[in-house]
C-alpha positions as protocol buffer text, in pm:
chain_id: "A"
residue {
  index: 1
  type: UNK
  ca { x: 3162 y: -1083 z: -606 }
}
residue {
  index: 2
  type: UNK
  ca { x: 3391 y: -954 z: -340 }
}
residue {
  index: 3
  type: UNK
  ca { x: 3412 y: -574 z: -333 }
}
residue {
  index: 4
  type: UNK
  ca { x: 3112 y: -350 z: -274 }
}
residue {
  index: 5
  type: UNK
  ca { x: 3105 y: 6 z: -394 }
}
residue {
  index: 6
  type: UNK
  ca { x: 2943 y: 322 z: -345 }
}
residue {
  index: 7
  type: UNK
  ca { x: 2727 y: 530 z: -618 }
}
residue {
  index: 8
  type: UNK
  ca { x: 2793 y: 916 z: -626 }
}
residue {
  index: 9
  type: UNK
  ca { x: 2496 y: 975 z: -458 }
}
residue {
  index: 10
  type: UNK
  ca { x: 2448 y: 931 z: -164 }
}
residue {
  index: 11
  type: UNK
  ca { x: 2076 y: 811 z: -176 }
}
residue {
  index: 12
  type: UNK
  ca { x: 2180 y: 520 z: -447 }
}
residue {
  index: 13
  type: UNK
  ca { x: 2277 y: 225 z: -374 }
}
residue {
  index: 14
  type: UNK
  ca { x: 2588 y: 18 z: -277 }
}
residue {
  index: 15
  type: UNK
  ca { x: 2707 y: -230 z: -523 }
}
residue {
  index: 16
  type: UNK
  ca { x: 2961 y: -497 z: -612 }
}
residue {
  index: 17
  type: UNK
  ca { x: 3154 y: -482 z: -924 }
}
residue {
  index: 18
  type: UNK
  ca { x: 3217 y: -859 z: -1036 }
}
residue {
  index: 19
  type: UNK
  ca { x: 3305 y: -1102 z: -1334 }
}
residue {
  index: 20
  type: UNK
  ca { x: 3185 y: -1402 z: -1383 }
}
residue {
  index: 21
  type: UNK
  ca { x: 3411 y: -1667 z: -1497 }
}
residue {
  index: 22
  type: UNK
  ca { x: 3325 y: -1996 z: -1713 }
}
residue {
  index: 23
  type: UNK
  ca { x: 3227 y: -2212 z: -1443 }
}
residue {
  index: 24
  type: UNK
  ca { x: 2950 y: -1931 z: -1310 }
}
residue {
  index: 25
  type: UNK
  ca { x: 3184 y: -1867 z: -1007 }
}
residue {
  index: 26
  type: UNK
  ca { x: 3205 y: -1467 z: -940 }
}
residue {
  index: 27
  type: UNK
  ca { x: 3550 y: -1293 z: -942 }
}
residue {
  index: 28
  type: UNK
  ca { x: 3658 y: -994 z: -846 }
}
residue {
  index: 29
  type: UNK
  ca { x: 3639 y: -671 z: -947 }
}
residue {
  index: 30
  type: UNK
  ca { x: 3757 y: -299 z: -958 }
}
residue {
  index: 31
  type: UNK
  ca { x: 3675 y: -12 z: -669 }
}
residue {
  index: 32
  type: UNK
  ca { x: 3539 y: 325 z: -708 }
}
residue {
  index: 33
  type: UNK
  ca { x: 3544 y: 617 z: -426 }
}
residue {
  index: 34
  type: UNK
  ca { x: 3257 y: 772 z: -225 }
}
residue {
  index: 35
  type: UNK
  ca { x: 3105 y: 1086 z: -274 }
}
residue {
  index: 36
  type: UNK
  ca { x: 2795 y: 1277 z: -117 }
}
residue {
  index: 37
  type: UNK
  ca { x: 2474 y: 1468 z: -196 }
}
residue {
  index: 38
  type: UNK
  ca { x: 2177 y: 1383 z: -326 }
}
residue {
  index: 39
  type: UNK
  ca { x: 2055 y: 1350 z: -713 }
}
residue {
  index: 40
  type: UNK
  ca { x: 1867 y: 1691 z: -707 }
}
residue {
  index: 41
  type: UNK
  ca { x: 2229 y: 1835 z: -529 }
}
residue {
  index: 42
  type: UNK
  ca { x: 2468 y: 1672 z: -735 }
}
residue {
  index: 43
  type: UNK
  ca { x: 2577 y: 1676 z: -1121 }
}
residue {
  index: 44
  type: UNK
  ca { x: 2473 y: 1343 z: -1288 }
}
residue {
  index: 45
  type: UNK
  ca { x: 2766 y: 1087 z: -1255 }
}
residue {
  index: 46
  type: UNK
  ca { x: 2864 y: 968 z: -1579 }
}
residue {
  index: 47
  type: UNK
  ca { x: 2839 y: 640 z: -1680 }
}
residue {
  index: 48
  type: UNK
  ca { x: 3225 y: 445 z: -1723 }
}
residue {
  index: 49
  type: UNK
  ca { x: 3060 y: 270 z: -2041 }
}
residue {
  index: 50
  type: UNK
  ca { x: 2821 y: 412 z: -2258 }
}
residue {
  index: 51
  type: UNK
  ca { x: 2529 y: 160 z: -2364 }
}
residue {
  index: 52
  type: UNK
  ca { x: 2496 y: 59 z: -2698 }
}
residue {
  index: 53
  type: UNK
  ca { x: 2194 y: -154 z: -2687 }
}
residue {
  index: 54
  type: UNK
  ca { x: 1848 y: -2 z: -2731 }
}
residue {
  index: 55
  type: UNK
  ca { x: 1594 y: -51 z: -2450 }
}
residue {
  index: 56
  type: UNK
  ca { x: 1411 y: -325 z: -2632 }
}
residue {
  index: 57
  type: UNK
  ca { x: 1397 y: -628 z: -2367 }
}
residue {
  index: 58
  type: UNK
  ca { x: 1500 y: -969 z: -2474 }
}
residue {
  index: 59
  type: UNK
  ca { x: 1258 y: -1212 z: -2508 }
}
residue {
  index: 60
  type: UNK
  ca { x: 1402 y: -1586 z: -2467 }
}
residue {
  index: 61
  type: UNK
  ca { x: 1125 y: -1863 z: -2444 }
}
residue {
  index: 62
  type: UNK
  ca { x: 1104 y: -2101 z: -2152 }
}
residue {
  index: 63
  type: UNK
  ca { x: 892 y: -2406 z: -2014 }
}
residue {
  index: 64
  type: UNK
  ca { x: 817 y: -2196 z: -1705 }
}
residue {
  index: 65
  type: UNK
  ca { x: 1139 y: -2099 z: -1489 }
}
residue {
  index: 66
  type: UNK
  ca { x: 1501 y: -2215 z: -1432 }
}
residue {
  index: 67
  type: UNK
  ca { x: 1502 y: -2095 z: -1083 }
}
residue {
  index: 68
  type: UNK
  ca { x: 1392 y: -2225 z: -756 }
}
residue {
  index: 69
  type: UNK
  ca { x: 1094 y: -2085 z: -576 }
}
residue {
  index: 70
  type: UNK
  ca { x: 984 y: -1904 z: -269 }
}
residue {
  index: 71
  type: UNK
  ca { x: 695 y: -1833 z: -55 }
}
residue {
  index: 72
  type: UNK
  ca { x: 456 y: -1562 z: -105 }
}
residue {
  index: 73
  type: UNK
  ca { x: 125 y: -1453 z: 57 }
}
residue {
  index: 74
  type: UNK
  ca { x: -194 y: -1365 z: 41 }
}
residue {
  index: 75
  type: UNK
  ca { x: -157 y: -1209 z: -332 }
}
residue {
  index: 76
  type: UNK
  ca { x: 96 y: -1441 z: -516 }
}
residue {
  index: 77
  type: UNK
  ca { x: 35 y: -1839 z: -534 }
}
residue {
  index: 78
  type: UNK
  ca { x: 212 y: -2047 z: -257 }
}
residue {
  index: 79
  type: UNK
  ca { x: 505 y: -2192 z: -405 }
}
residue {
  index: 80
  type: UNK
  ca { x: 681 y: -2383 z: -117 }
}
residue {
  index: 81
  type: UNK
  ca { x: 537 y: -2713 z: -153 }
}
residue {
  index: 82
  type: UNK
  ca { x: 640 y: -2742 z: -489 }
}
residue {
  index: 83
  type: UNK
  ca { x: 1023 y: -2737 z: -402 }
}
residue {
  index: 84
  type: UNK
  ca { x: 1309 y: -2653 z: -562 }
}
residue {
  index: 85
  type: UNK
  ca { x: 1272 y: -2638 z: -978 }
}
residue {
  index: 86
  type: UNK
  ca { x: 1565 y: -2825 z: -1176 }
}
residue {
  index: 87
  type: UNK
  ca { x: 1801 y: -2548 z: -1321 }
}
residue {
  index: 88
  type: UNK
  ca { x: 1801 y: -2719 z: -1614 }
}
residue {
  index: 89
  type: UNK
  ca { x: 1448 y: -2758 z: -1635 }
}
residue {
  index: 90
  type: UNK
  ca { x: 1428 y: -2499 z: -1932 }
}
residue {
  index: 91
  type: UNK
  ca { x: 1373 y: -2482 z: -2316 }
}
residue {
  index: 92
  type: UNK
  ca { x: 1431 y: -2301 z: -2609 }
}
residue {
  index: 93
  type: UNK
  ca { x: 1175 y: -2135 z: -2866 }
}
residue {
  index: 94
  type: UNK
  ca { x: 1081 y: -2496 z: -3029 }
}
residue {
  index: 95
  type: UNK
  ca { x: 1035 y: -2700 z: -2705 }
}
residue {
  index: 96
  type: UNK
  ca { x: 806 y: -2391 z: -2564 }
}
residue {
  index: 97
  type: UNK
  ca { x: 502 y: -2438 z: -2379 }
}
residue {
  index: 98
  type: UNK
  ca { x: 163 y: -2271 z: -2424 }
}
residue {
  index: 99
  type: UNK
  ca { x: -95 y: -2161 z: -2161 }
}
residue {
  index: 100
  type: UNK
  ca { x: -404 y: -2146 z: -2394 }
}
residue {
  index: 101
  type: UNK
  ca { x: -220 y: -1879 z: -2544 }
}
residue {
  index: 102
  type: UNK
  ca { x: 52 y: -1788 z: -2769 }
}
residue {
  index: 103
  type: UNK
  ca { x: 411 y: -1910 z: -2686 }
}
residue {
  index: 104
  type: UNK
  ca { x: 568 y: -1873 z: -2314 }
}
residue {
  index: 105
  type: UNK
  ca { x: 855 y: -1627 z: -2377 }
}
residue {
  index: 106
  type: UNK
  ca { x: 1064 y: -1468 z: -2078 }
}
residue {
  index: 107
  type: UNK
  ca { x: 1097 y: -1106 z: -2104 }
}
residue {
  index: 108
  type: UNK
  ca { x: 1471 y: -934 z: -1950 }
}
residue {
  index: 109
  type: UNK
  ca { x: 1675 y: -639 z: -2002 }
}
residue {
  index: 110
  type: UNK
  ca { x: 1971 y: -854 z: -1946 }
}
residue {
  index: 111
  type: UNK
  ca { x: 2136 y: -1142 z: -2124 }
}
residue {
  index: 112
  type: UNK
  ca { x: 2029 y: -1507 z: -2007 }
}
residue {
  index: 113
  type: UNK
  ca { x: 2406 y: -1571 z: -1920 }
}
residue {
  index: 114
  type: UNK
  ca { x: 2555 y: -1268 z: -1778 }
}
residue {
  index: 115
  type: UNK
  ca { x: 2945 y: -1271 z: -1825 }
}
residue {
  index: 116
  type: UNK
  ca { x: 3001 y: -948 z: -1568 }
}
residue {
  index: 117
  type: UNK
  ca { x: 2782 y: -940 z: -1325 }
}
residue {
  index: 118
  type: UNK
  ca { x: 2741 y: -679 z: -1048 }
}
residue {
  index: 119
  type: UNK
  ca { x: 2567 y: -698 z: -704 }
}
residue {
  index: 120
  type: UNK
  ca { x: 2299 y: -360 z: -573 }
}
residue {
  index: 121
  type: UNK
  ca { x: 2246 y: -278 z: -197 }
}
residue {
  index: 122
  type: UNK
  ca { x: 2078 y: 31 z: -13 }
}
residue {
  index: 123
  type: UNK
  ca { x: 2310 y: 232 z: 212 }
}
residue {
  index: 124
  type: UNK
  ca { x: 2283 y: 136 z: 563 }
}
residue {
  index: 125
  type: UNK
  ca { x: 2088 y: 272 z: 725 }
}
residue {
  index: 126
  type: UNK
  ca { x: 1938 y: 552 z: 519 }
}
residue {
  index: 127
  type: UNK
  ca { x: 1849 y: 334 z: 230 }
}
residue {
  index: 128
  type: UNK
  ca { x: 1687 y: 46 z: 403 }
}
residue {
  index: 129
  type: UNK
  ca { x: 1333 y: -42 z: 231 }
}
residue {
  index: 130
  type: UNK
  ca { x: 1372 y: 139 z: -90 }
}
residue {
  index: 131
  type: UNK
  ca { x: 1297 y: -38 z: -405 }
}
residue {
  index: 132
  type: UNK
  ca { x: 1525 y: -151 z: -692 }
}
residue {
  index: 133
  type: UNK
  ca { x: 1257 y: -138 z: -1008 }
}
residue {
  index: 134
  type: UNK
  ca { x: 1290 y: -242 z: -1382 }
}
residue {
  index: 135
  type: UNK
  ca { x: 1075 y: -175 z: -1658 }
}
residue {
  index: 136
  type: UNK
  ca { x: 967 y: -458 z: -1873 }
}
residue {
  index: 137
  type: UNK
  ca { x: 829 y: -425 z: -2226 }
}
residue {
  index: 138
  type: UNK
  ca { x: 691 y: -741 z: -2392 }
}
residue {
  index: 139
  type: UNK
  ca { x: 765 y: -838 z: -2740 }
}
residue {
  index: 140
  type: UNK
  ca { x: 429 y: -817 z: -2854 }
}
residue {
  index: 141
  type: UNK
  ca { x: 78 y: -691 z: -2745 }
}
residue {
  index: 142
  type: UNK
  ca { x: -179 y: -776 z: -2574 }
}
residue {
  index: 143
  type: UNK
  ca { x: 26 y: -959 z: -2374 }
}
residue {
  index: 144
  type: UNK
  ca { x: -42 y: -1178 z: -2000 }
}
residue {
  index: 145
  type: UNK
  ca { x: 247 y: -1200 z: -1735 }
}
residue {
  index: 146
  type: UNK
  ca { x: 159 y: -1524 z: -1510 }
}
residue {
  index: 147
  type: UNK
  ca { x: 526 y: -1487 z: -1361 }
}
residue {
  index: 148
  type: UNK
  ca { x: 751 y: -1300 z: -1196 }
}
residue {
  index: 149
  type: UNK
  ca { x: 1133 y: -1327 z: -1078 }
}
residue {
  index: 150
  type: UNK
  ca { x: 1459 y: -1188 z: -974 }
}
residue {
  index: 151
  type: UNK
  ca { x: 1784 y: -1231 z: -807 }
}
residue {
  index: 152
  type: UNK
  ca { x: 1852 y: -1205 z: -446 }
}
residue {
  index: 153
  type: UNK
  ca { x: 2223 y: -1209 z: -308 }
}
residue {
  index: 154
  type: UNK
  ca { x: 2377 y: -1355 z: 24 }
}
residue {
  index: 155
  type: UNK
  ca { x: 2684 y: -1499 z: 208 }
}
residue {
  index: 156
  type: UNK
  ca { x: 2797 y: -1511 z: -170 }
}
residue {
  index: 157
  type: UNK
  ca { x: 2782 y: -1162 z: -233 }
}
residue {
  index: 158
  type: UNK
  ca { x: 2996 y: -887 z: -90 }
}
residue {
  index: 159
  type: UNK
  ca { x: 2947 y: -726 z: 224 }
}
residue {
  index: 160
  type: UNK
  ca { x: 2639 y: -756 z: 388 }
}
residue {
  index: 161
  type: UNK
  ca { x: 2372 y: -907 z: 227 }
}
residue {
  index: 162
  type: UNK
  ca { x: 2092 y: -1114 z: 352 }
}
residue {
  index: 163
  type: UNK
  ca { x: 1916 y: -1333 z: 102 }
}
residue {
  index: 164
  type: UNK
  ca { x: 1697 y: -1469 z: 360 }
}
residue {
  index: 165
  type: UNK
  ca { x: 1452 y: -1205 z: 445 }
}
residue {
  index: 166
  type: UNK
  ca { x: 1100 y: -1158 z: 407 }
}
residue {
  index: 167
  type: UNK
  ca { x: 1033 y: -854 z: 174 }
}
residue {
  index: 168
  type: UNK
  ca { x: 741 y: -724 z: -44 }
}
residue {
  index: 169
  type: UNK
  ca { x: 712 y: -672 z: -467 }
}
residue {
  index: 170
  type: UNK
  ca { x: 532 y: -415 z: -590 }
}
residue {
  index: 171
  type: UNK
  ca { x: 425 y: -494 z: -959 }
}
residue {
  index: 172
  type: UNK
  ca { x: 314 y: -154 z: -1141 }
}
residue {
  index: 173
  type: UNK
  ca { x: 154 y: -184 z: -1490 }
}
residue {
  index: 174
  type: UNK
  ca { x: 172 y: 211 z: -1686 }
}
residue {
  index: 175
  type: UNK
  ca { x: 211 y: 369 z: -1989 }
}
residue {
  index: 176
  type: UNK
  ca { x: 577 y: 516 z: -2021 }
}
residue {
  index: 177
  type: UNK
  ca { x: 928 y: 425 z: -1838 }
}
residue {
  index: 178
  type: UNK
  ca { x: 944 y: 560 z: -1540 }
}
residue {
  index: 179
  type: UNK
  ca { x: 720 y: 418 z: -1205 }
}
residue {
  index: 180
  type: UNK
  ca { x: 493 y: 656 z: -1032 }
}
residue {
  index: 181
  type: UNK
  ca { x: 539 y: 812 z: -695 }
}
residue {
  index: 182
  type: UNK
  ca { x: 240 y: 694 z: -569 }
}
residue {
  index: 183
  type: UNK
  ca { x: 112 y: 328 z: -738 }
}
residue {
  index: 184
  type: UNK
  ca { x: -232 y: 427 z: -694 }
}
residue {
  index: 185
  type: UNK
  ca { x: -106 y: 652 z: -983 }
}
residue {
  index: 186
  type: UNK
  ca { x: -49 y: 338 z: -1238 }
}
residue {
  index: 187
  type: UNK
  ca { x: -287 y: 179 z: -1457 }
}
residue {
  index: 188
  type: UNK
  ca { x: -290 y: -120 z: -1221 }
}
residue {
  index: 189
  type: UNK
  ca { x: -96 y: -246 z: -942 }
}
residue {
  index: 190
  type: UNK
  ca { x: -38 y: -497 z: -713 }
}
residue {
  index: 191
  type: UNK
  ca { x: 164 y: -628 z: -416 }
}
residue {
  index: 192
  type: UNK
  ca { x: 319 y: -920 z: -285 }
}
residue {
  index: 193
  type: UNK
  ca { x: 463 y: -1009 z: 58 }
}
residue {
  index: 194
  type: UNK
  ca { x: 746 y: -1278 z: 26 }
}
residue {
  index: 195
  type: UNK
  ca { x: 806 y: -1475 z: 277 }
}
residue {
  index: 196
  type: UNK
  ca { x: 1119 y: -1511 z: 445 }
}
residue {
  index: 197
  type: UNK
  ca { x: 1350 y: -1819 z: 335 }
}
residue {
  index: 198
  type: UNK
  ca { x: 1626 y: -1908 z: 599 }
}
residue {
  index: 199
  type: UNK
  ca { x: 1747 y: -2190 z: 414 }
}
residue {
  index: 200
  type: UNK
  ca { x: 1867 y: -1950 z: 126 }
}
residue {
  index: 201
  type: UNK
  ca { x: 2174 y: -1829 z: 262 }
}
residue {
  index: 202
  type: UNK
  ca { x: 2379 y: -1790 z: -20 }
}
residue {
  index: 203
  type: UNK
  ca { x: 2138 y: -1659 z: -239 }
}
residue {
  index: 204
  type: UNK
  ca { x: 1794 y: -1681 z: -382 }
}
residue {
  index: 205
  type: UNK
  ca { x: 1633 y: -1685 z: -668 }
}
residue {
  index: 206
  type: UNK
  ca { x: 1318 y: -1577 z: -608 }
}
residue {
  index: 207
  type: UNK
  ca { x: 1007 y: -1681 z: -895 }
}
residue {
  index: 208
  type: UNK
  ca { x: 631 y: -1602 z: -831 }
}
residue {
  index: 209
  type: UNK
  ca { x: 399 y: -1745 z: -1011 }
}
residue {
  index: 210
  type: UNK
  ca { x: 58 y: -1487 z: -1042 }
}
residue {
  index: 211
  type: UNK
  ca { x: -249 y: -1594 z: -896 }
}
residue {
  index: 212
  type: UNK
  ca { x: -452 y: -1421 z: -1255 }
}
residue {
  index: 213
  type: UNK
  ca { x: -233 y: -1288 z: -1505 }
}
residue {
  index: 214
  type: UNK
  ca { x: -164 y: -964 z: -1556 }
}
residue {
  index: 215
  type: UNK
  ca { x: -266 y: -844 z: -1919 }
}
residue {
  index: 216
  type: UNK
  ca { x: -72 y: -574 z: -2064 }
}
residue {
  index: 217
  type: UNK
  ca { x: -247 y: -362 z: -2377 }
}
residue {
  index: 218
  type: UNK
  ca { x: -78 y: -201 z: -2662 }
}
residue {
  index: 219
  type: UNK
  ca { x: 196 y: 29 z: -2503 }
}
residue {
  index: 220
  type: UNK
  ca { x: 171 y: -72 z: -2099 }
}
residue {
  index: 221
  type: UNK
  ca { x: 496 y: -166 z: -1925 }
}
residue {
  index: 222
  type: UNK
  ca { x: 481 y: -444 z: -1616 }
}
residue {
  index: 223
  type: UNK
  ca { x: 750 y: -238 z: -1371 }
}
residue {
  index: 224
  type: UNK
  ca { x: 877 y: -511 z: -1106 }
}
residue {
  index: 225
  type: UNK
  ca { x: 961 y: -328 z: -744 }
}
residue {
  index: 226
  type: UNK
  ca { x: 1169 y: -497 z: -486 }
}
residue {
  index: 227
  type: UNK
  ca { x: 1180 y: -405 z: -176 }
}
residue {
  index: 228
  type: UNK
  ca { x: 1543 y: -361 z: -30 }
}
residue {
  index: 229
  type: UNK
  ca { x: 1469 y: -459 z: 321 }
}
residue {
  index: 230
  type: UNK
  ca { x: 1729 y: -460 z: 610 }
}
residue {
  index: 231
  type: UNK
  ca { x: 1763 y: -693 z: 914 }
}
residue {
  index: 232
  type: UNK
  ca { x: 1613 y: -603 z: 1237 }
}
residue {
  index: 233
  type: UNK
  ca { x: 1949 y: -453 z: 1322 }
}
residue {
  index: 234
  type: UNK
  ca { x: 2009 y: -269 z: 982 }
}
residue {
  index: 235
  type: UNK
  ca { x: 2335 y: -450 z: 961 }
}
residue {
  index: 236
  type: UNK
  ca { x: 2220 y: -620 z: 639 }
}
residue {
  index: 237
  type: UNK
  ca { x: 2011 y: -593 z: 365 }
}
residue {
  index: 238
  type: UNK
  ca { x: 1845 y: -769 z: 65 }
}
residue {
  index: 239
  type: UNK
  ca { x: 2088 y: -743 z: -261 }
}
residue {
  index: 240
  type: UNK
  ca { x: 1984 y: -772 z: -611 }
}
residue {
  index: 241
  type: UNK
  ca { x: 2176 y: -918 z: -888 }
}
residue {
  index: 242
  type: UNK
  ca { x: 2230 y: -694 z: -1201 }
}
residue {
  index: 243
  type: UNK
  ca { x: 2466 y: -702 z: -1525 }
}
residue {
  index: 244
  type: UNK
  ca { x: 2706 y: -514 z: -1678 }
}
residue {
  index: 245
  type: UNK
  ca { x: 2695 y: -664 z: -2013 }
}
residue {
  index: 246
  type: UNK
  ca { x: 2428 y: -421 z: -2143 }
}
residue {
  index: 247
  type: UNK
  ca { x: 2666 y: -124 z: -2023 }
}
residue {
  index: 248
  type: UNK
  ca { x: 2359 y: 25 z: -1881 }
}
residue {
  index: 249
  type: UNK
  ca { x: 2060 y: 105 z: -2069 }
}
residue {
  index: 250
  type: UNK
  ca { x: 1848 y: 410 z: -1965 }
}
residue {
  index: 251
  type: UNK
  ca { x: 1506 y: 463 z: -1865 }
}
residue {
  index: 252
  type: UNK
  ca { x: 1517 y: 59 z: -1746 }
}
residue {
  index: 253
  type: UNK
  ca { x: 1596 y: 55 z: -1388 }
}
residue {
  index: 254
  type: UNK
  ca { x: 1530 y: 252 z: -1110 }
}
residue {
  index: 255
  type: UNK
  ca { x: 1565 y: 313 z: -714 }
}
residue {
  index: 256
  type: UNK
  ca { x: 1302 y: 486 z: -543 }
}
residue {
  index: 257
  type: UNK
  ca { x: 1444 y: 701 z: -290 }
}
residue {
  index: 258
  type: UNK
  ca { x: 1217 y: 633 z: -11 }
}
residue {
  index: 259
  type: UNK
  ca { x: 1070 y: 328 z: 190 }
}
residue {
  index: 260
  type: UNK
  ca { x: 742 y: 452 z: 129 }
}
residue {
  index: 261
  type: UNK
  ca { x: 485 y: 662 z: -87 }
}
residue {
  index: 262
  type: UNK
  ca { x: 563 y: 911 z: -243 }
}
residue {
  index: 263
  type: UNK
  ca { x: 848 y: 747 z: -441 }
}
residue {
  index: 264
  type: UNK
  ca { x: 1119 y: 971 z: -590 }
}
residue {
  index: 265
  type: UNK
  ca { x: 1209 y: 761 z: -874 }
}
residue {
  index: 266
  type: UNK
  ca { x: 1577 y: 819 z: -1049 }
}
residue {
  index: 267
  type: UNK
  ca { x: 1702 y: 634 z: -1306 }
}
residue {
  index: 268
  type: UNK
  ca { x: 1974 y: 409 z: -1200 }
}
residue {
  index: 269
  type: UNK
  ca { x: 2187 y: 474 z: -1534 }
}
residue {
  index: 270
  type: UNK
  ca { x: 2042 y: 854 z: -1635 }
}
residue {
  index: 271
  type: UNK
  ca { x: 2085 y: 933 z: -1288 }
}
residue {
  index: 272
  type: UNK
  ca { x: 2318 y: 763 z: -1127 }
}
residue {
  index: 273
  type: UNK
  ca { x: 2558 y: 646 z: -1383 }
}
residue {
  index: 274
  type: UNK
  ca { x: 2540 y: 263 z: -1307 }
}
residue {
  index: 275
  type: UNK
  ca { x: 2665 y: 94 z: -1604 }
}
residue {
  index: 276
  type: UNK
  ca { x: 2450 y: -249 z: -1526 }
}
residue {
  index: 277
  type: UNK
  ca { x: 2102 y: -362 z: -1563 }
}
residue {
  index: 278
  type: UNK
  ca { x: 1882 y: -534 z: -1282 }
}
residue {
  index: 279
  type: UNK
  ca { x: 1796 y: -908 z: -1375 }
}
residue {
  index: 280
  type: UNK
  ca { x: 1408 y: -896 z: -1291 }
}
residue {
  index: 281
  type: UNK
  ca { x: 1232 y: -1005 z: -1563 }
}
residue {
  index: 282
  type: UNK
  ca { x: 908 y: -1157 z: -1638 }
}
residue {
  index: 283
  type: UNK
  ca { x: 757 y: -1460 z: -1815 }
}
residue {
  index: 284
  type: UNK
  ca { x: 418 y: -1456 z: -2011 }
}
residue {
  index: 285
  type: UNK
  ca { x: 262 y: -1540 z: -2361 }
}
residue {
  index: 286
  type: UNK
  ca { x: -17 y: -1342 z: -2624 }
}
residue {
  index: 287
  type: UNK
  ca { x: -349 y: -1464 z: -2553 }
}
């Protein structure tokens, strides 16, 4: 990933068209201009692809997670003693695990293997501390998310991106797409303080494992909130990773618009006219 860009809007976020090549190295990709004004003052910008996929998340099964894991306090279970998980430490739907449940399935908006991927950043300074959310569905009902995860971006990203910071996740469960401007709002919620990692400077993948699961009945959501924090002098930020392969699906991802409650959710595709889906996603199983 080597160029950043910036959304229509001038409350979305910057981001860094890429594609990824066989060996998982990113390459470069094409620019787009600037513009200003905010969603409620400008015309929707209109997405460069139109998505052909249907908002139905993918639902690949795994032994637990491919990724390595981070710190978090208080409300998520310390992982930092545990070290860093193999990569390819996963399964597929017949080497699954259980957890006195039904099978472990991970639940994503975006393909397992991204072939174009694409890196989202808040405008500096404005933007620093609003969240990038997605909306997760599961395949099947009731349903108990004992993990979360997503991509962070550093030194290997574009511009300035900090993978290293400490940041929070809010977790939202609700009935519907879009998050609500205050989380006291949702059906449930909860929030976890990361802690920072200096050792991932390139970039971090960041999995938290739930201290109780988080059961979602017939027609709840899980939305996963990241906080976009800056550095102390607002000359970098956390970046999340997101992919263009789904052309971007509405009414799936969305950035906040403040650092604080009350959110002003817009859709990052509806809205905005990304044509990429964040990679948070979730793994759980059916009781």
């Amino acid at each position: 990933m080597t160029l950043r860009f910036i959304s229509t809007f001038s409350l979305v976020s910057l981001l860094a068209a890429c594609s990824t090549d066989g060996d998982g190295d990113d390459t470069l990709g094409s620019t787009s201009d600037a513009s200003t004004g905010s969603a409620s003052e400008s015309a929707t910008a209109t997405a460069t692809a139109t998505a052909t996929a249907t908002a139905t998340a993918t639902a690949t099964a795994t032994e637990g997670t491919d990724e390595s894991t981070t710190d978090a306090t208080d409300t998520a279970e310390d992982t930092s003693t545990a070290g860093e998980t193999d990569p390819s430490d996963t399964t597929s739907a017949d080497d699954s695990t259980s957890t006195g449940g039904g099978e472990v399935v991970e639940v994503r908006n975006t393909p397992e293997v991204c072939k174009a991927g694409e890196v989202v950043a808040p405008i500096l300074p404005d933007e620093a501390g609003h969240l990038a959310a997605t909306t997760l569905t599961p395949p099947s009902y009731p349903f108990e998310v004992t993990q979360v995860a997503y991509d962070l971006l550093g030194t290997d990203a574009p511009g300035a991106c900090d993978s290293t910071l400490a940041h929070r996740v809010e977790l939202y469960v609700i009935e519907g797409a879009a998050p609500p401007a205050d989380p006291a709002d949702a059906v449930s919620s909860l929030t976890i303080d990361v802690d920072a990692d200096e050792a991932a400077v390139e970039e971090r993948i960041v999995t938290l494992d739930l201290e109780a699961p988080i059961v979602l009945a017939e027609g709840q959501v899980l939305v996963v909130a990241v906080e976009m924090v800056g550095n102390d002098e607002l000359s970098a930020s956390a970046c999340v990773r997101a992919c263009r392969d789904t052309g971007g699906i509405a009414e799936l991802d969305w950035w906040s618009n403040a650092a604080a409650v009350p959110y002003a959710w817009a859709d990052m595709v509806g809205d905005f006219g990304f044509i990429s889906n964040f990679n948070h996603r979730m793994t759980g199983h059916t009781p």
